[in-house]
N, C-alpha and C positions, 0 to 999 in steps of 0.2 A: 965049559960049564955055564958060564954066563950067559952063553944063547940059549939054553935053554931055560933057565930061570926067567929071563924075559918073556920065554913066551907060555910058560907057565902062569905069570903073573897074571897076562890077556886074557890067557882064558879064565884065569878064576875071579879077574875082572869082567868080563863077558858074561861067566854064567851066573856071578851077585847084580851084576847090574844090567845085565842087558837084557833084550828084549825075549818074553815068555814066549812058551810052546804053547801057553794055554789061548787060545783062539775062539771067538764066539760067533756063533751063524748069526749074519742080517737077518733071517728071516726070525729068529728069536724072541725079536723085540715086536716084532709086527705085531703078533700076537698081543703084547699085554696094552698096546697103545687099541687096538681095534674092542677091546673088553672092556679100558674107558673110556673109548666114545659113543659105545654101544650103551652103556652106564649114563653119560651125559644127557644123550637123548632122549632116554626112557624121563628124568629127572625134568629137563625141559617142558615133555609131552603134557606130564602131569601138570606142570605147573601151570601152561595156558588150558587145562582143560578145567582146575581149582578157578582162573579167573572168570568172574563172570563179564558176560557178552555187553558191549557198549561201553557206558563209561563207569571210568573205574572210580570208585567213593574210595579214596584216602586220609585214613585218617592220618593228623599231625602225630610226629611221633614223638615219647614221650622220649627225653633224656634226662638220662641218673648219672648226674658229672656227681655225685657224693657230696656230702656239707662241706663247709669249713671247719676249722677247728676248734674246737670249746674257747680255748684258753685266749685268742683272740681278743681284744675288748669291741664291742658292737654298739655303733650311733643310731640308735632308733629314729628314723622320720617315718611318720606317720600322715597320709594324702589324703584329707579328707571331702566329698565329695562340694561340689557350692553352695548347698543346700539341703538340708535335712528334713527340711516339708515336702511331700508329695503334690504331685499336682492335682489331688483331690480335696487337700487340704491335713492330711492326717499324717503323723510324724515317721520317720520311718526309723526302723529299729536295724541295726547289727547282724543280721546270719550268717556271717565267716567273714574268712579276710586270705586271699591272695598275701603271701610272705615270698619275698625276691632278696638274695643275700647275694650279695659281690663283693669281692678283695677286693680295698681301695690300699693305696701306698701312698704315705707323709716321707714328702721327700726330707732329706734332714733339715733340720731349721737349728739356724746358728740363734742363742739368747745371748744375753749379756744380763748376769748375775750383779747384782746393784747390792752392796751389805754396808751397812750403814751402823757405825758405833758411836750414838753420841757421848760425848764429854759432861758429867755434870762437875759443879761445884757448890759451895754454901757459902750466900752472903754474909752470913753470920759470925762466918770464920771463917780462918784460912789455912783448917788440915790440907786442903791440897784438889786436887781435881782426882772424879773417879770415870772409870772405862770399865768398859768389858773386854775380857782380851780377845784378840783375833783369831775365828779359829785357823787349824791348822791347814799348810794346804801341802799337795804333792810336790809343786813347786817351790820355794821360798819365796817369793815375792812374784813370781809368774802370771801371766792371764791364764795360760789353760787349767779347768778344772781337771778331777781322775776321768769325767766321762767325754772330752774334749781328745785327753790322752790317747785314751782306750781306741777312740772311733777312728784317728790317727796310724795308732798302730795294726789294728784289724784293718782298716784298707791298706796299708802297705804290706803287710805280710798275711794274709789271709785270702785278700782280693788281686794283690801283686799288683798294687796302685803307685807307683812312683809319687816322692813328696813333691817333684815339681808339678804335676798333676792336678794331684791334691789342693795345692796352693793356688789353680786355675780355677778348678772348680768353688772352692773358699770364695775365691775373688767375681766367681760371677752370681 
């Protein structure tokens, strides 16, 4: 009984997996490759028959890469020409303006936060010296501020920036 279960198995491994009865003529294919290049040609024909003869006038083509985004903030420089008198002698006025917008990137810039609480007191007396109190910070006596924090932890876990890294780049 177990020789035949084996070779029952093969074949019904055979006829799931094996190779189909379904077969397709070579010539099959010839056909739809000769109907596109027959297609191709006609497409070609026309094309140099649209271009005109000699030399070809191209115009520059116009590209739409889309605006930036609103919310963006934007530094307006403005280039204005050497001189505003004509060589006639007569001033020249304004009729449009060329506008050219580019992403620029502020790489991060490290500041140092300076808070300065002076001490007063009165000559006149000796209630005592007055302050303002210290605001609060994330750290208790710490240099990093929350947005020091923040940028810290958004490259390491956002960017997957290792704090030795980090600590390189800080340092150059």
């Amino acid at each position: 009984m177990s020789g035949s279960s084996g070779w029952r198995s093969a074949a019904y491994k055979q006829a799931a997996f094996g190779r189909k009865s379904e077969k397709t003529d070579a010539d099959q294919f010839d056909l739809a490759l000769e109907d596109l290049e027959t297609a191709m040609a006609v497409i070609h024909a026309e094309d140099e028959a649209d271009a005109p003869v000699g030399n070809k006038i191209t115009k520059p083509r116009a590209i739409n890469r889309g605006s930036l985004p609103k919310h963006l903030p934007r530094v307006e420089e403005v280039i204005e020409p050497e001189s505003l008198i004509c060589a006639c002698g007569g001033c020249l006025h304004c009729i449009g303006e060329d506008v050219c917008e580019q992403l620029y990137v502020v790489p991060v810039q490290f500041r140092v936060i300076v808070t300065r609480r002076p001490r007063y007191a009165c000559r006149a007396c000796t209630d005592g010296v007055v302050q303002a109190p210290a605001p609060a910070r994330l750290i208790q006596a710490g240099l990093p501020t929350e947005a020091t924090v923040a940028h810290v932890l958004v490259s390491k876990y956002a960017a997957h920036l290792p704090l030795y890294r980090q600590a390189q780049i800080i340092g150059r």
